[in-house]
C-alpha positions in Angstrom: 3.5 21.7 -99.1 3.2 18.1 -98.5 2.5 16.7 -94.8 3.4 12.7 -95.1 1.9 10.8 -92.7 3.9 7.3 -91.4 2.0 7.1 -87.7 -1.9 7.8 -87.3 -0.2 10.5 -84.4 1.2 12.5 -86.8 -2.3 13.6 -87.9 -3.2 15.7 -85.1 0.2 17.5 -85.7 -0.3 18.0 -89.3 -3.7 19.1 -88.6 -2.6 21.7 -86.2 0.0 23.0 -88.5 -1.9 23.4 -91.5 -4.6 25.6 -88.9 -1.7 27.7 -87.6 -0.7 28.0 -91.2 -3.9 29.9 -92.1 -3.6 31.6 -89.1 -6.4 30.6 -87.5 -7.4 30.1 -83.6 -8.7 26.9 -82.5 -12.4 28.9 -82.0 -12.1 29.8 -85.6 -11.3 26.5 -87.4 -14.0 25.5 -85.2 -16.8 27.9 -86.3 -15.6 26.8 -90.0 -15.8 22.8 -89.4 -19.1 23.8 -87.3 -17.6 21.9 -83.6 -17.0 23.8 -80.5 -13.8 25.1 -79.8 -12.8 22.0 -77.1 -13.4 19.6 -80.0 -10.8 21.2 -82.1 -8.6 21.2 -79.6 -9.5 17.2 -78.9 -8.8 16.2 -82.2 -5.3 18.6 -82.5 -4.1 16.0 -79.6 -5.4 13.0 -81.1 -7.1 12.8 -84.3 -8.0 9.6 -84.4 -11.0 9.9 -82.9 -12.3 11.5 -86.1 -13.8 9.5 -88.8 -13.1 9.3 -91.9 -16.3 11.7 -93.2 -15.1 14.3 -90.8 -11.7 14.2 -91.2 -12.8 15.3 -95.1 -14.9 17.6 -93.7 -11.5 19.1 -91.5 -9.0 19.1 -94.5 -12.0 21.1 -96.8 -12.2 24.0 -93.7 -8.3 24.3 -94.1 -8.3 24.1 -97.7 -6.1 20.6 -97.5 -6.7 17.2 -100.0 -5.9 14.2 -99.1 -3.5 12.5 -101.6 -2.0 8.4 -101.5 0.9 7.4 -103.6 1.9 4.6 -104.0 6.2 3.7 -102.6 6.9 2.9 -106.3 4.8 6.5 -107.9 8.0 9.4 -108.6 8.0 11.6 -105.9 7.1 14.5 -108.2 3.9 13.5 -109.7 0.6 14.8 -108.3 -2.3 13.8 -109.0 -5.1 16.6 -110.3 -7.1 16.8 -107.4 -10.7 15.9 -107.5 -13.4 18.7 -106.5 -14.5 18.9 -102.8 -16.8 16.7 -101.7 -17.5 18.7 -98.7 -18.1 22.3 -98.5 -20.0 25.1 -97.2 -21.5 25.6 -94.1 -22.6 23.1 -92.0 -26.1 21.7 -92.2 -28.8 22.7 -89.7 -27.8 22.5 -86.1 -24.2 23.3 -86.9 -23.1 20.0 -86.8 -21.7 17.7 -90.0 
């Protein structure tokens, strides 16, 4: 399912959604991402605060990719994704 994004807001909702999607309580997506519980539910109100390394990091927990197209590229055509940068648990001290 694609989540288009037109406003950096939109994030935090897409975010939630694909968390909810799975399932998933705040406290768990958090023990996957390796954050406490109150910084998942920081970023699910605004998600800019998170950078670009750990937005990856977010959309590899919920099994999400980040694709751009171009306004010109068929609306039908994907990309093959590339492989994960991210993955795995966390590094020592629990935090990426």
């Amino acid at each position: 399912m694609d989540y288009p994004l037109a406003f950096p807001a939109q994030l935090s909702q897409h975010l939630r959604s694909l968390r909810k999607a799975r399932g998933w309580t705040q406290a768990q997506l958090a023990v996957r991402v390796g954050v406490t519980q109150s910084r998942v539910s920081a970023i699910e109100k605004d998600a800019t605060a998170l950078s670009t390394e750990q937005l990856f990091r977010w959309l590899a927990a919920l099994g999400a990719t980040l694709v751009l197209r171009t306004d010109d590229a068929p609306r039908d055509t994907v990309a093959e994704p590339a492989a994960p940068a991210f993955g795995g648990p966390p590094p020592a001290g629990g935090q990426w």
